[in-house]
Backbone atoms as SQL, in Angstrom:
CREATE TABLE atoms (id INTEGER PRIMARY KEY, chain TEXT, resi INTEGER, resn TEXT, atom TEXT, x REAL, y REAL, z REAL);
INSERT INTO atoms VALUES
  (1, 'A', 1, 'UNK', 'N', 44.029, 88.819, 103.367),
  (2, 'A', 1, 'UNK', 'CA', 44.562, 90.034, 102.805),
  (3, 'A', 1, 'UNK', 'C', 43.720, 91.242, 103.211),
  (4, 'A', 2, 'UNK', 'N', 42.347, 91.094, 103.303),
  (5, 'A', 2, 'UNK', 'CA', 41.978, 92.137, 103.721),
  (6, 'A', 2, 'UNK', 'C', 42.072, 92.837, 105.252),
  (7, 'A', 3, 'UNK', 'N', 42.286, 91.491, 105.885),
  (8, 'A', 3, 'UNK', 'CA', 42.729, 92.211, 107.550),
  (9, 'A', 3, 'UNK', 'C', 43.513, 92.921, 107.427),
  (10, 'A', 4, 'UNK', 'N', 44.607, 92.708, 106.367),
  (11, 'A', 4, 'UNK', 'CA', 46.084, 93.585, 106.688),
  (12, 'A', 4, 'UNK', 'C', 45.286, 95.246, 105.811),
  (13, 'A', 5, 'UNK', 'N', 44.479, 94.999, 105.005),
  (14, 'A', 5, 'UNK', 'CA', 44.661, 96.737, 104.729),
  (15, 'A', 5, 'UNK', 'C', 43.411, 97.042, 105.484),
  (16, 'A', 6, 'UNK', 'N', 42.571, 96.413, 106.421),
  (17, 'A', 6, 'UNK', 'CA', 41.972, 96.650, 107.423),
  (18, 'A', 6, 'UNK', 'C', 43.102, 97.751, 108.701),
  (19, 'A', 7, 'UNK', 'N', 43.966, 97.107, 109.076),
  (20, 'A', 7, 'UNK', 'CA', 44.737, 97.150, 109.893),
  (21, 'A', 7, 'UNK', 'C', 45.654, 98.234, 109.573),
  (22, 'A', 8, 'UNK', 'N', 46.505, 98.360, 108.271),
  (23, 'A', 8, 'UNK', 'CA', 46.767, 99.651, 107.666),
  (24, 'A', 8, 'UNK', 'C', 45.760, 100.915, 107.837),
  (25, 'A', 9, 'UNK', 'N', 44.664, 100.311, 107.278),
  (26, 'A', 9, 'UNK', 'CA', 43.677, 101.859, 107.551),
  (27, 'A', 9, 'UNK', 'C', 43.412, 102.040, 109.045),
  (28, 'A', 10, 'UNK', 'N', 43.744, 101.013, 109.648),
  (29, 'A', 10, 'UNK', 'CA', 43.187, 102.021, 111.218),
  (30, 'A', 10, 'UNK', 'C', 44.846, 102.784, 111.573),
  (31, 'A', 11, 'UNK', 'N', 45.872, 102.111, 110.861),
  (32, 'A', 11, 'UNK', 'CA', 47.232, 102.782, 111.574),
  (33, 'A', 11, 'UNK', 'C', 46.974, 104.015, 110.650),
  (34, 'A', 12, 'UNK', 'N', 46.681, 104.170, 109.473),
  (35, 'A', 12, 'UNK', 'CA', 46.623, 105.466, 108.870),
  (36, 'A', 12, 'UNK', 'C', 45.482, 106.707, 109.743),
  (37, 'A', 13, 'UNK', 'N', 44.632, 105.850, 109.726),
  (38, 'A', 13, 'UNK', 'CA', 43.558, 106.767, 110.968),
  (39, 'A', 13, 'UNK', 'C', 44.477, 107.031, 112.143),
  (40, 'A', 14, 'UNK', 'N', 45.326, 106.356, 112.990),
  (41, 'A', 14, 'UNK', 'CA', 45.448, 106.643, 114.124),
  (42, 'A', 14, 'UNK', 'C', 46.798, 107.643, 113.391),
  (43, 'A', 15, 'UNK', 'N', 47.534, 107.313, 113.000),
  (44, 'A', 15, 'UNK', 'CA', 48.685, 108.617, 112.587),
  (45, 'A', 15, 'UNK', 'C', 48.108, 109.932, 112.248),
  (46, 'A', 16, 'UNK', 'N', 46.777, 110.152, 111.411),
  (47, 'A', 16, 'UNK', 'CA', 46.258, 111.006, 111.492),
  (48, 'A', 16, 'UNK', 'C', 45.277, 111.568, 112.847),
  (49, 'A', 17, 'UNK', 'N', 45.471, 110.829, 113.508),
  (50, 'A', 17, 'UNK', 'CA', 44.792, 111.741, 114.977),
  (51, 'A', 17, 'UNK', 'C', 46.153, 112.331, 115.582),
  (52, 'A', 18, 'UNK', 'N', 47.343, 111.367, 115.707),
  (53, 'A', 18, 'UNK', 'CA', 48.355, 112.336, 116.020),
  (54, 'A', 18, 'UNK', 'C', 48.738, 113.828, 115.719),
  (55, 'A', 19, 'UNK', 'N', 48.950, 114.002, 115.173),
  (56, 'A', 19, 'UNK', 'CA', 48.696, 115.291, 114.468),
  (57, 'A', 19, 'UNK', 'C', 47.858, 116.609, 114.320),
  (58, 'A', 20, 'UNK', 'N', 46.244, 115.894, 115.136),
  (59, 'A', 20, 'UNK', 'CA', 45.233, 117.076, 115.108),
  (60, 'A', 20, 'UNK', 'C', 45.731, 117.600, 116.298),
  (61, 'A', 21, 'UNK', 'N', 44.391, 118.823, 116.296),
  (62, 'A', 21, 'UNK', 'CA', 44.796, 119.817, 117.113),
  (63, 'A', 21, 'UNK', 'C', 43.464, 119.409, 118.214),
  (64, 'A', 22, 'UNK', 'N', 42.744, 118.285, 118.007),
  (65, 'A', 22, 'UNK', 'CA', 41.824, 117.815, 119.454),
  (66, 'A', 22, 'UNK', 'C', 42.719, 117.103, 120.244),
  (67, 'A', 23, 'UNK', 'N', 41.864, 117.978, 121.562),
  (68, 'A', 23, 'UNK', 'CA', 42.257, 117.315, 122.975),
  (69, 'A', 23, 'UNK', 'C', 41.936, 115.788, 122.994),
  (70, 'A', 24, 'UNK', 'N', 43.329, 114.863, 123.679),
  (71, 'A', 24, 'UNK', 'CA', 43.323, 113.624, 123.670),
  (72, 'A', 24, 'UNK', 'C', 42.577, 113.461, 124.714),
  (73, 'A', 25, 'UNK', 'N', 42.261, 113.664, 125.371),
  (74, 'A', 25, 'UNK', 'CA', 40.545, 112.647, 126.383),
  (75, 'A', 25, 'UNK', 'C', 39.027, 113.608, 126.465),
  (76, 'A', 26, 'UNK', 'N', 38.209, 113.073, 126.505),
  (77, 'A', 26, 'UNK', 'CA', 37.079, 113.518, 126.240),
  (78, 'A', 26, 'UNK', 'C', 36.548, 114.647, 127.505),
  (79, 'A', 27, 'UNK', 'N', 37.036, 114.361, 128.860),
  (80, 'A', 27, 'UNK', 'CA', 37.304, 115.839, 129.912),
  (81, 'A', 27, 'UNK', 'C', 37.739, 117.058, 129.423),
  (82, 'A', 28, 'UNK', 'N', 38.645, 117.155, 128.522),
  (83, 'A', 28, 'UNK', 'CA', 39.104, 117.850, 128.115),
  (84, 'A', 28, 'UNK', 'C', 38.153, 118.679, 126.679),
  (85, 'A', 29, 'UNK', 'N', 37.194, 118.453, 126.241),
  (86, 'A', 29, 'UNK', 'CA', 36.752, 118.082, 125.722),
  (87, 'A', 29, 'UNK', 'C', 35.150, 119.213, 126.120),
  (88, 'A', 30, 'UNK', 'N', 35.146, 118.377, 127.764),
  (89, 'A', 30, 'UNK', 'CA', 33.699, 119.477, 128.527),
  (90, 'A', 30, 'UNK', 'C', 34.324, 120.568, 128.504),
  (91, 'A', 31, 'UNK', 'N', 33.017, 121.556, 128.540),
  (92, 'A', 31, 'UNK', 'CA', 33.052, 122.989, 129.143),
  (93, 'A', 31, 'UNK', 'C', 32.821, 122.769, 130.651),
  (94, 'A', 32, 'UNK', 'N', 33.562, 123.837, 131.488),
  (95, 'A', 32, 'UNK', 'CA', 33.319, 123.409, 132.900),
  (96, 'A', 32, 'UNK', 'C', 32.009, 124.063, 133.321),
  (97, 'A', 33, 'UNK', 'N', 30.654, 123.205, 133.737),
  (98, 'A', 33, 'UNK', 'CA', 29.783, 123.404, 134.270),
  (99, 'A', 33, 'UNK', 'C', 29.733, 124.437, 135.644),
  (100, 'A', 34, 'UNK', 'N', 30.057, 124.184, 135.927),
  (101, 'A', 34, 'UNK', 'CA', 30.395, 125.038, 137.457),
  (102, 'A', 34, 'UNK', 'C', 31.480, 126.610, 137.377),
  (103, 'A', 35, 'UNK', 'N', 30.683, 127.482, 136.515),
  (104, 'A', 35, 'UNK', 'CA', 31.155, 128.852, 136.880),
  (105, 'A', 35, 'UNK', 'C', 30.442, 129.796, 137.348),
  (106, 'A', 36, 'UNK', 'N', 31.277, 130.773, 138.213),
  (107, 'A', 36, 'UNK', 'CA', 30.972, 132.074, 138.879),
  (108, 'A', 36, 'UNK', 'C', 30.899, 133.139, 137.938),
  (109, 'A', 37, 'UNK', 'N', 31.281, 133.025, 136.651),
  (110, 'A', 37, 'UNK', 'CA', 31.034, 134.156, 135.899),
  (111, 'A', 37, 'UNK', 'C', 29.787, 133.873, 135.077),
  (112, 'A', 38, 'UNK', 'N', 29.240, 134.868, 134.790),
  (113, 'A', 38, 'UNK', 'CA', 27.867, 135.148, 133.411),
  (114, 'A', 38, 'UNK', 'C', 28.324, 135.165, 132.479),
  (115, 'A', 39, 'UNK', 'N', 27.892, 134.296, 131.525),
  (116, 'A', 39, 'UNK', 'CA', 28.236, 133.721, 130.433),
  (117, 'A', 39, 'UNK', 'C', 27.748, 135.199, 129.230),
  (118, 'A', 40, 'UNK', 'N', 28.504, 135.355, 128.573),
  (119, 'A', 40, 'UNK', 'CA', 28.497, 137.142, 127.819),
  (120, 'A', 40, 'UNK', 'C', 27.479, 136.385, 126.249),
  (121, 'A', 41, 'UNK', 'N', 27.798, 135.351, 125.667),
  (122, 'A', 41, 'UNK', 'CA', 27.119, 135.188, 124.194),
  (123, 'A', 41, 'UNK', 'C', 26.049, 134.100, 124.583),
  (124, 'A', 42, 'UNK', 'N', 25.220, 134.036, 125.771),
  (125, 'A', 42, 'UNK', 'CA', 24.018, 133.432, 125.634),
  (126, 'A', 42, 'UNK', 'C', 22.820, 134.416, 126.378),
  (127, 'A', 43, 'UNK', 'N', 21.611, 133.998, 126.182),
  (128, 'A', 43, 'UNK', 'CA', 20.483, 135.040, 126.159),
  (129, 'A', 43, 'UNK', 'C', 20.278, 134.781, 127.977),
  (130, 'A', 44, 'UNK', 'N', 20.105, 136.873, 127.733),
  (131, 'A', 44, 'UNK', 'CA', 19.446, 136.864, 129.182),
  (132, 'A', 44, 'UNK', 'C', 18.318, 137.214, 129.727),
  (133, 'A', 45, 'UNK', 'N', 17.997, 137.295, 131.031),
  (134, 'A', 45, 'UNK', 'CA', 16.740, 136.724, 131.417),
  (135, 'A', 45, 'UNK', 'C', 16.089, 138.827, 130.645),
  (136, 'A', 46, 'UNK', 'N', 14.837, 138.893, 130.143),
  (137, 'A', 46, 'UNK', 'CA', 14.214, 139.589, 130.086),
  (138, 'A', 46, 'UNK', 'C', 12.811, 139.709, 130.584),
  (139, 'A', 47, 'UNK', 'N', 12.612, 141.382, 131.490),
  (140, 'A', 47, 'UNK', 'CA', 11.806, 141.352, 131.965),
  (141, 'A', 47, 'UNK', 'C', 10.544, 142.152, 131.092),
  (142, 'A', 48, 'UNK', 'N', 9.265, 141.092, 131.736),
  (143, 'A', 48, 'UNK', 'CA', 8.311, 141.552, 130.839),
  (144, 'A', 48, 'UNK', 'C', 7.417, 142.303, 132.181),
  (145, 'A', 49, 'UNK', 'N', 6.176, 142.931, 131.371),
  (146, 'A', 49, 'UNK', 'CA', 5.210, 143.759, 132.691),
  (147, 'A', 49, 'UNK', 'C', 3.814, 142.066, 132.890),
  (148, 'A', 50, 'UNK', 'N', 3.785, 142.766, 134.177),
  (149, 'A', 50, 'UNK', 'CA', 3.361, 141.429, 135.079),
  (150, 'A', 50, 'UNK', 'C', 2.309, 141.568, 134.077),
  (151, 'A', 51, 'UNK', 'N', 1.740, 142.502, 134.042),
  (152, 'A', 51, 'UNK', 'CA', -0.153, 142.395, 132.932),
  (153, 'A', 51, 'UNK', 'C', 0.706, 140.885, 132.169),
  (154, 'A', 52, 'UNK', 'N', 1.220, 140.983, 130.933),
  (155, 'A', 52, 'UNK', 'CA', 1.360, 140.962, 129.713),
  (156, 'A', 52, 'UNK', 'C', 1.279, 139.019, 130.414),
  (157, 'A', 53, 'UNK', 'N', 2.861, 138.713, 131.501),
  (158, 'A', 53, 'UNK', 'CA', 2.998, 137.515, 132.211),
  (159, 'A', 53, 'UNK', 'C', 1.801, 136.731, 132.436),
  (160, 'A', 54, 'UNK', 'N', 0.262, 137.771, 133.433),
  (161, 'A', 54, 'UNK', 'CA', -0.346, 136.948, 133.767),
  (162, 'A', 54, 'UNK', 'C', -1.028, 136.468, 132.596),
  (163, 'A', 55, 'UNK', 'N', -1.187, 137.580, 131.527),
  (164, 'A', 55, 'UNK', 'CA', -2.165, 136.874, 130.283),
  (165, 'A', 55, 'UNK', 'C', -1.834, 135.998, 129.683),
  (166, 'A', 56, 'UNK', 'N', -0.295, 135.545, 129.854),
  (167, 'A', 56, 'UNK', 'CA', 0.214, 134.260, 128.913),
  (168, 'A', 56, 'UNK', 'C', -0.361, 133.523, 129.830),
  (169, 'A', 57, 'UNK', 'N', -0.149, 133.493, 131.374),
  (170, 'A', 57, 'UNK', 'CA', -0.463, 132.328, 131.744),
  (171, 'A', 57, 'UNK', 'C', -1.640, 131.509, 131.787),
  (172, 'A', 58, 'UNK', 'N', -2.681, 132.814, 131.960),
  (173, 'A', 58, 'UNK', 'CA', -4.404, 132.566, 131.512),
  (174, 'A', 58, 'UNK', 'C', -4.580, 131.845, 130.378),
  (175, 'A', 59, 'UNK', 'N', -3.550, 132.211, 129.244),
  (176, 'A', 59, 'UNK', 'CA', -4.158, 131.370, 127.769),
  (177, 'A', 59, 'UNK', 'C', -3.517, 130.095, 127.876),
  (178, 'A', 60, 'UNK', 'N', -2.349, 129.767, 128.713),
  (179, 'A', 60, 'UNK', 'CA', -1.830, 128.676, 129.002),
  (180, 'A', 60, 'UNK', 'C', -2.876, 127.615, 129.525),
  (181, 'A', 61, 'UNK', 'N', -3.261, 128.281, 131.175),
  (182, 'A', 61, 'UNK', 'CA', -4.525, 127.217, 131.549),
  (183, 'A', 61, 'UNK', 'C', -5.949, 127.236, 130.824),
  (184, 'A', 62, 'UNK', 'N', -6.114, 128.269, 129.875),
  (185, 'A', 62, 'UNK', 'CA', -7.429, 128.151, 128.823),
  (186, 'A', 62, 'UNK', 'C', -6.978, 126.752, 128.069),
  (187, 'A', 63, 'UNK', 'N', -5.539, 126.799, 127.591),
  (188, 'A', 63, 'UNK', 'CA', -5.632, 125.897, 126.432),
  (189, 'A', 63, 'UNK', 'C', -5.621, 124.583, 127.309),
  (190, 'A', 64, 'UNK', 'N', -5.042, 124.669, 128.380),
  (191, 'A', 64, 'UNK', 'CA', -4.885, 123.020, 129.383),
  (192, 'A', 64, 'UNK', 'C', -6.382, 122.959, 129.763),
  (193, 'A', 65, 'UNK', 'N', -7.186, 123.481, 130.073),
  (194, 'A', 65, 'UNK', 'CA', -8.821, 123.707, 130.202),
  (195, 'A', 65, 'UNK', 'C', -9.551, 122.533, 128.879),
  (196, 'A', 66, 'UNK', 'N', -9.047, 123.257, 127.937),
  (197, 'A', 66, 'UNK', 'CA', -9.892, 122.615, 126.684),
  (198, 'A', 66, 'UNK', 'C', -9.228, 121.324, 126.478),
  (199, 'A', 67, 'UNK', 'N', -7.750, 121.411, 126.416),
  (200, 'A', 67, 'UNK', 'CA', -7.349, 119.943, 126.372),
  (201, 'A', 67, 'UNK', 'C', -7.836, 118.647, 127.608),
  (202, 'A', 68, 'UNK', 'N', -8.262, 119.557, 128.450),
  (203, 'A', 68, 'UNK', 'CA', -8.673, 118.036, 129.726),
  (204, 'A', 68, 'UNK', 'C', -9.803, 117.804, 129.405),
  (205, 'A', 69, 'UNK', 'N', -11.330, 119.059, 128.704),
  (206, 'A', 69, 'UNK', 'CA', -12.178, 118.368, 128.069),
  (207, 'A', 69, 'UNK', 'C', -12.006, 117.713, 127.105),
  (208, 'A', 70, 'UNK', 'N', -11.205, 117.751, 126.359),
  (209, 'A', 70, 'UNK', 'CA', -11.454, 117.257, 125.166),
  (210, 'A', 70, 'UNK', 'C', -11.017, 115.970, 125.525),
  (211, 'A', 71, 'UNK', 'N', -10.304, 115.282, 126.257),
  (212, 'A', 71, 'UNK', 'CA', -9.699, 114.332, 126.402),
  (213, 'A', 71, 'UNK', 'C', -10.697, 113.495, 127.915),
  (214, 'A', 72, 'UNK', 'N', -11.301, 114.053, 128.546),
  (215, 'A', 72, 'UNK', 'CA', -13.132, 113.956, 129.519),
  (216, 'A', 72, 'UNK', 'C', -13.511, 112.779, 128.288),
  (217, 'A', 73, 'UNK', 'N', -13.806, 113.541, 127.191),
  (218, 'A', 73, 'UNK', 'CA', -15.156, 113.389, 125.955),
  (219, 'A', 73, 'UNK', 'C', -14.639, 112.182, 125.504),
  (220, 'A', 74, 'UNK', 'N', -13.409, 111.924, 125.275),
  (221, 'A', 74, 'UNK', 'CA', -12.809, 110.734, 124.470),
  (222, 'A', 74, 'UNK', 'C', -12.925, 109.907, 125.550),
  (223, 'A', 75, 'UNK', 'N', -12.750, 109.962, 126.608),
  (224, 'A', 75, 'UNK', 'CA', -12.898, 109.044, 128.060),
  (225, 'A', 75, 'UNK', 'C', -14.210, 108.444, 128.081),
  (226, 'A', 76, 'UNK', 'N', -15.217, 109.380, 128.175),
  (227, 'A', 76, 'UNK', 'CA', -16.672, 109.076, 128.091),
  (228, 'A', 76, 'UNK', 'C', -17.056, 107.931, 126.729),
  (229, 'A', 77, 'UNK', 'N', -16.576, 108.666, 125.519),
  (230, 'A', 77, 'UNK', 'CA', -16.840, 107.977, 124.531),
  (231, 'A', 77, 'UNK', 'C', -16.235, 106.918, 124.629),
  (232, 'A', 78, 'UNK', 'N', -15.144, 106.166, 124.800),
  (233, 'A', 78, 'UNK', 'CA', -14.617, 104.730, 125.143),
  (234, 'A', 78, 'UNK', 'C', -15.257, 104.108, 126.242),
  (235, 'A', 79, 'UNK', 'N', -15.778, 104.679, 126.968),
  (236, 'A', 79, 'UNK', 'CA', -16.515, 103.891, 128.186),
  (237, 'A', 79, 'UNK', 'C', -17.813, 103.633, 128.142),
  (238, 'A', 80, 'UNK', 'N', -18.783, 104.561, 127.182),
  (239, 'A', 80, 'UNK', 'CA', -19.942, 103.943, 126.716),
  (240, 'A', 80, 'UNK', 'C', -19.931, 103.148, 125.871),
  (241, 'A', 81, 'UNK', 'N', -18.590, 103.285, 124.911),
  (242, 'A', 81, 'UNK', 'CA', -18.462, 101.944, 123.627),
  (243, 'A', 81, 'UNK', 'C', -18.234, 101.036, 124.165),
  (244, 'A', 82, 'UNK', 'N', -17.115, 100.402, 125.546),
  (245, 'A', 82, 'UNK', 'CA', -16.803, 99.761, 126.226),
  (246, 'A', 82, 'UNK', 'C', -17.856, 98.763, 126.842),
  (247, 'A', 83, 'UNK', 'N', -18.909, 99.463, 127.673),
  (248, 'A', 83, 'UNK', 'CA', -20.123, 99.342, 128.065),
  (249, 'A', 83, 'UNK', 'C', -21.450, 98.876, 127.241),
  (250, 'A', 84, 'UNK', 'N', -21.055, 99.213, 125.806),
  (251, 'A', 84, 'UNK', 'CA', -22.580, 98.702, 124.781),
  (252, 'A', 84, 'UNK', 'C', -21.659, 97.552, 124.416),
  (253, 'A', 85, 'UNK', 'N', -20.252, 97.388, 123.957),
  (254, 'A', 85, 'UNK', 'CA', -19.919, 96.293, 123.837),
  (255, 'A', 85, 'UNK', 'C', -19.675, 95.005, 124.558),
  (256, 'A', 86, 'UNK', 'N', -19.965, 95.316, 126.514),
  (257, 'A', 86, 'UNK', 'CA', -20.076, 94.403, 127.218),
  (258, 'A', 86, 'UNK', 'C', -21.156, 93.705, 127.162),
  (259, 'A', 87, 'UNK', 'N', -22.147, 94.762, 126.917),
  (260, 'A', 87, 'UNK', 'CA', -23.182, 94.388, 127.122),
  (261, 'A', 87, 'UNK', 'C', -23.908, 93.467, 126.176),
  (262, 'A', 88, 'UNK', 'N', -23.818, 93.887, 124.654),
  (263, 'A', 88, 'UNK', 'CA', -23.865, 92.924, 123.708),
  (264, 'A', 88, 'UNK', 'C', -23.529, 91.463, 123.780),
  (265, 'A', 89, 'UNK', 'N', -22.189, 91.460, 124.164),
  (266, 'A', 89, 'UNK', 'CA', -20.925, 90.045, 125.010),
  (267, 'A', 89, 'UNK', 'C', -22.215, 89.326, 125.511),
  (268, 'A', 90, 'UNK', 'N', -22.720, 90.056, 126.994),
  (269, 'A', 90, 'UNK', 'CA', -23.453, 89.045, 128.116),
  (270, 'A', 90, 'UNK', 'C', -24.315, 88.408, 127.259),
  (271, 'A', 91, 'UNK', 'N', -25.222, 89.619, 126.408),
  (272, 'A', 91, 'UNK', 'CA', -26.423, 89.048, 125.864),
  (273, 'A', 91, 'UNK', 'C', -26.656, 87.395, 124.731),
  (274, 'A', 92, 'UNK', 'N', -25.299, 87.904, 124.468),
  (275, 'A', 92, 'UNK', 'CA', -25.216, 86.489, 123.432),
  (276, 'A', 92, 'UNK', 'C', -24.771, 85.444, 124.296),
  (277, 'A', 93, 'UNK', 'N', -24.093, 85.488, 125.344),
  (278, 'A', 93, 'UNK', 'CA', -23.727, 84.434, 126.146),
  (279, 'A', 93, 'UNK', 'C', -24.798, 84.193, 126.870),
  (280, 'A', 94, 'UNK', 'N', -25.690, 85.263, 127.546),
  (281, 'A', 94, 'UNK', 'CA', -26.984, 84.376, 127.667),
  (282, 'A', 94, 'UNK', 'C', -28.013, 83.388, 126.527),
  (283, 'A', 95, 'UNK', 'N', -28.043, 83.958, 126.079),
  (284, 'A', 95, 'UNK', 'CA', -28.612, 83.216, 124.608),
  (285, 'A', 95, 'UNK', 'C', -27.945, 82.340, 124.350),
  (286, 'A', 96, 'UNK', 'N', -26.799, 81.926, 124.328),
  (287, 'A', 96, 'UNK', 'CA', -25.830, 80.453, 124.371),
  (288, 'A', 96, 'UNK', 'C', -26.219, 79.650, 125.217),
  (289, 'A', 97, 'UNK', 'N', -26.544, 80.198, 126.281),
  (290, 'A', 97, 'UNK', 'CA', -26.135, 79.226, 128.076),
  (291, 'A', 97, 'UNK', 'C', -27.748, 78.610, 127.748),
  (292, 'A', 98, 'UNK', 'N', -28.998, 79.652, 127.504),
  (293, 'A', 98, 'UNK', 'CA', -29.964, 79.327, 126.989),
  (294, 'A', 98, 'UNK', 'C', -30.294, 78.101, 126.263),
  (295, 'A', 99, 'UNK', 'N', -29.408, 78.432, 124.972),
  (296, 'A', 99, 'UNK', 'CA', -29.983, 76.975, 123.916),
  (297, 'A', 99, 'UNK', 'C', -29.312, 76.106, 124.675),
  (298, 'A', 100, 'UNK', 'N', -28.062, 75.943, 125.270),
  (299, 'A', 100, 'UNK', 'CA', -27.239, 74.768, 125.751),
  (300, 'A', 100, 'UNK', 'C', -28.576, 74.037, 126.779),
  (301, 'A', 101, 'UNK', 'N', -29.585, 74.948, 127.986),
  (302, 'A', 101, 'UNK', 'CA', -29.848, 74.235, 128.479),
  (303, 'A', 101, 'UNK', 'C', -30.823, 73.649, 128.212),
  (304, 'A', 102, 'UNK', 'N', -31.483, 74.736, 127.152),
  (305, 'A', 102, 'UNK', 'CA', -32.850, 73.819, 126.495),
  (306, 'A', 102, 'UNK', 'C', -31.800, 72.796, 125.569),
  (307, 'A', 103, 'UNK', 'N', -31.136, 72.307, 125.212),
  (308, 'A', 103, 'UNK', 'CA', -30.414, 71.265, 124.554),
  (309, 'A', 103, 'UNK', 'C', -30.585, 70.149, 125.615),
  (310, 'A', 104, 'UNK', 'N', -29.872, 70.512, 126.745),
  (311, 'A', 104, 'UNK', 'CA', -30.205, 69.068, 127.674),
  (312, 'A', 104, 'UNK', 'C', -31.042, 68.967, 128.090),
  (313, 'A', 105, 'UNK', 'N', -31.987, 69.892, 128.493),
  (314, 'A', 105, 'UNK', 'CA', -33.481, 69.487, 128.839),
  (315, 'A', 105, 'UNK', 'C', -33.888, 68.181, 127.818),
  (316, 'A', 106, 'UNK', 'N', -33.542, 68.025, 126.912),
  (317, 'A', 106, 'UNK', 'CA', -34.717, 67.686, 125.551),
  (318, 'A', 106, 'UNK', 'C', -33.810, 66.622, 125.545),
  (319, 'A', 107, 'UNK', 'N', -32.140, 66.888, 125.602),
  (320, 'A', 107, 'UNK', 'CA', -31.725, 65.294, 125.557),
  (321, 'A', 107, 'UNK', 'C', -32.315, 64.508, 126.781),
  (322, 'A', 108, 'UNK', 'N', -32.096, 64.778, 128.147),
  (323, 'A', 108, 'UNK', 'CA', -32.488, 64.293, 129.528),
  (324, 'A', 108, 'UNK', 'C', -34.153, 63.694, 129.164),
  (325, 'A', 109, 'UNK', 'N', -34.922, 64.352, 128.680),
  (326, 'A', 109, 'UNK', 'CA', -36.560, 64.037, 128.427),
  (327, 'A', 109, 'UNK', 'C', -36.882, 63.136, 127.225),
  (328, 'A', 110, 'UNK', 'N', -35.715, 62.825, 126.622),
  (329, 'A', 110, 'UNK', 'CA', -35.786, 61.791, 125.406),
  (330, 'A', 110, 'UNK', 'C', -35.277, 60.344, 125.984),
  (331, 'A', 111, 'UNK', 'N', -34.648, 60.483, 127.301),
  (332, 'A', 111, 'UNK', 'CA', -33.839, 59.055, 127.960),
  (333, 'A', 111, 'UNK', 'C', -35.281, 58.718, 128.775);
């Protein structure tokens, strides 16, 4: 029973698309990309004085300046943590390889 008022509600949906006032395929639908005229209700290009241009662009590469140090420093800092934590690694694995061989020394010298 419920397929059928499944099936009712999509014929009620589709009788109600008959009736609107949208275009039946979705082409219809785009704005055409490709015109020769200037579009009148969107923003146009405004000109500024070159001073004012180059100073945005200066604070632009100031701020890309500080962001590549700052991001240097975090580089550095993971690579010396990287580096004290390798290094820690070897040290205990020497100290392992260590007791292991004084272990067989002492078994080998007890046979």
């Amino acid at each position: 029973m419920s397929k059928r008022v499944e099936i009712t509600s999509q014929q009620n949906h589709n009788k109600s698309l008959l009736y609107s006032n949208k275009p039946k395929f979705k082409e219809d639908l785009r704005e055409n990309i490709h015109k020769d005229e200037m579009p009148l209700d969107g923003i146009l290009f405004e000109k500024i004085p070159e001073k004012k241009f180059n100073e945005v662009i200066e604070k632009i590469r100031y701020k890309a300046r500080l962001e590549n140090i700052k991001d240097l420093k975090l580089l550095v800092i993971s690579i010396l943590l990287t580096l004290f934590i390798i290094f820690l690694f070897v040290e205990k694995v020497e100290e392992e390889l260590k007791n292991r061989q004084n272990q067989s020394t002492l078994i080998l010298g007890q046979r």
